[in-house]
C-alpha positions in Angstrom: 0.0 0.0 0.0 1.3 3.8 -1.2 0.6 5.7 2.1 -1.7 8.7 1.2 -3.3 10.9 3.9 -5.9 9.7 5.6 -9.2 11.6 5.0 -12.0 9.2 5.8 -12.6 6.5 8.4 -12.2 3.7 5.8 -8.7 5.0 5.0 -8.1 5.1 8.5 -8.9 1.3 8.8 -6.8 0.4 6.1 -4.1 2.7 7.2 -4.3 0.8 10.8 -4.9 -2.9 9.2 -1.6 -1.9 7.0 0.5 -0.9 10.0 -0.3 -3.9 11.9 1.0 -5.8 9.6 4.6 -4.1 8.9 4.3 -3.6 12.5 7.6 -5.5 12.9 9.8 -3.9 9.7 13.2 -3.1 10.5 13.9 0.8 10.7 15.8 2.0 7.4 14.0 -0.5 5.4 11.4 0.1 2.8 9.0 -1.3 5.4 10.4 0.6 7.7 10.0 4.2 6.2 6.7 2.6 5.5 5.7 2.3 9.3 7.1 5.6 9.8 5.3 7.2 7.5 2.1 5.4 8.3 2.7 6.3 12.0 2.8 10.0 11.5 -0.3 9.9 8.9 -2.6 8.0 11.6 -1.6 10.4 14.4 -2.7 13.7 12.2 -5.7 11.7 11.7 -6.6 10.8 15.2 -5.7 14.3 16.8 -8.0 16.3 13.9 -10.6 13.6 14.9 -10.1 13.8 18.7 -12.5 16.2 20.1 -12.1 17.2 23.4 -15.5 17.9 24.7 -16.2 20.6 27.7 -17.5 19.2 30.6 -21.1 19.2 32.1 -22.1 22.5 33.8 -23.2 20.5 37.1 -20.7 17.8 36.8 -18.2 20.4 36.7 -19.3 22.5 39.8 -19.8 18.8 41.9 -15.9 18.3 41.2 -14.9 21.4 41.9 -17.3 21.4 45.2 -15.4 17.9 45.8 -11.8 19.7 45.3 -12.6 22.4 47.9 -14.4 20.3 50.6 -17.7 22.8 49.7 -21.5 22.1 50.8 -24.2 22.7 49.6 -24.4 25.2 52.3 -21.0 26.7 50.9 -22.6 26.8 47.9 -25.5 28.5 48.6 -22.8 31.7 50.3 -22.1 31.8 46.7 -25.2 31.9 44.6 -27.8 32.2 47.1 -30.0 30.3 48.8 -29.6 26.8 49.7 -32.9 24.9 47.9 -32.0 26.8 45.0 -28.2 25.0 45.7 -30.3 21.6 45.4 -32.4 22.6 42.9 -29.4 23.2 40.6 -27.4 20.2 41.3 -30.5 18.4 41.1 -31.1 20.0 37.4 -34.3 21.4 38.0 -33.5 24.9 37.5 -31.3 26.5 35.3 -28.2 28.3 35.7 -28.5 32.3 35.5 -25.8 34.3 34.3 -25.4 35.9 37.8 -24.7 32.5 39.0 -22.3 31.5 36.3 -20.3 34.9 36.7 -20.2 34.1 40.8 -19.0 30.7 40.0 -16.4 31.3 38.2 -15.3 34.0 39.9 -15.1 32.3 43.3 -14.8 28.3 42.2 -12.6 29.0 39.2 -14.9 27.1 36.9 -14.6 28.8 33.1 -17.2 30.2 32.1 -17.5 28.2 28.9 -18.1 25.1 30.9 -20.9 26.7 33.0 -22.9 27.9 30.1 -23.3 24.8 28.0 -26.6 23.5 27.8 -27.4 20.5 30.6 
């Protein structure tokens, strides 16, 4: 096989089912600067693939509330009362951007992470 770059999942197969078998060619060989090749081509393929997603809104202010050793009573110093606290982390009410702009001013949580739809 001719390495080419890798544009589609099928050509990602083949590129992985090719590798496996040169898998043991001896560097400085044909084979060799075959694997190589074939190596760098399906590692530009999985990192453009590889999306790194943002975190949950609550699941992110749970961990951080784990992190610091908070309560929900903590909590509520920061965004106000403490059944609204619940009601958050229990996803029946929304975020406001009050809220978001408190907790990521005092928990350190970006802001991008606390705005995404839960």
């Amino acid at each position: 096989m001719a390495p080419k770059i890798i544009k589609t999942e099928k050509d990602y197969k083949l590129a992985l089912s090719r590798l496996e078998q040169i898998l043991d060619a001896k560097k400085g060989t044909r084979a060799g600067d075959e694997l190589e090749l074939l190596a760098l081509l399906i590692d530009n393929y999985e990192r453009q693939k590889e999306e790194i997603d943002l975190p949950d809104p609550i699941e992110a202010i749970k961990f951080r509330m784990e992190q610091l050793g908070y309560q929900q009573k903590d909590l509520a110093e920061v965004i106000g009362l403490r059944s609204r606290v619940s009601e958050i982390l229990n996803r029946k009410r929304k975020l406001t951007l009050d809220m978001i702009r408190k907790l990521h001013n005092t928990l350190g949580i970006p802001a991008e992470v606390l705005i995404r739809e839960y």
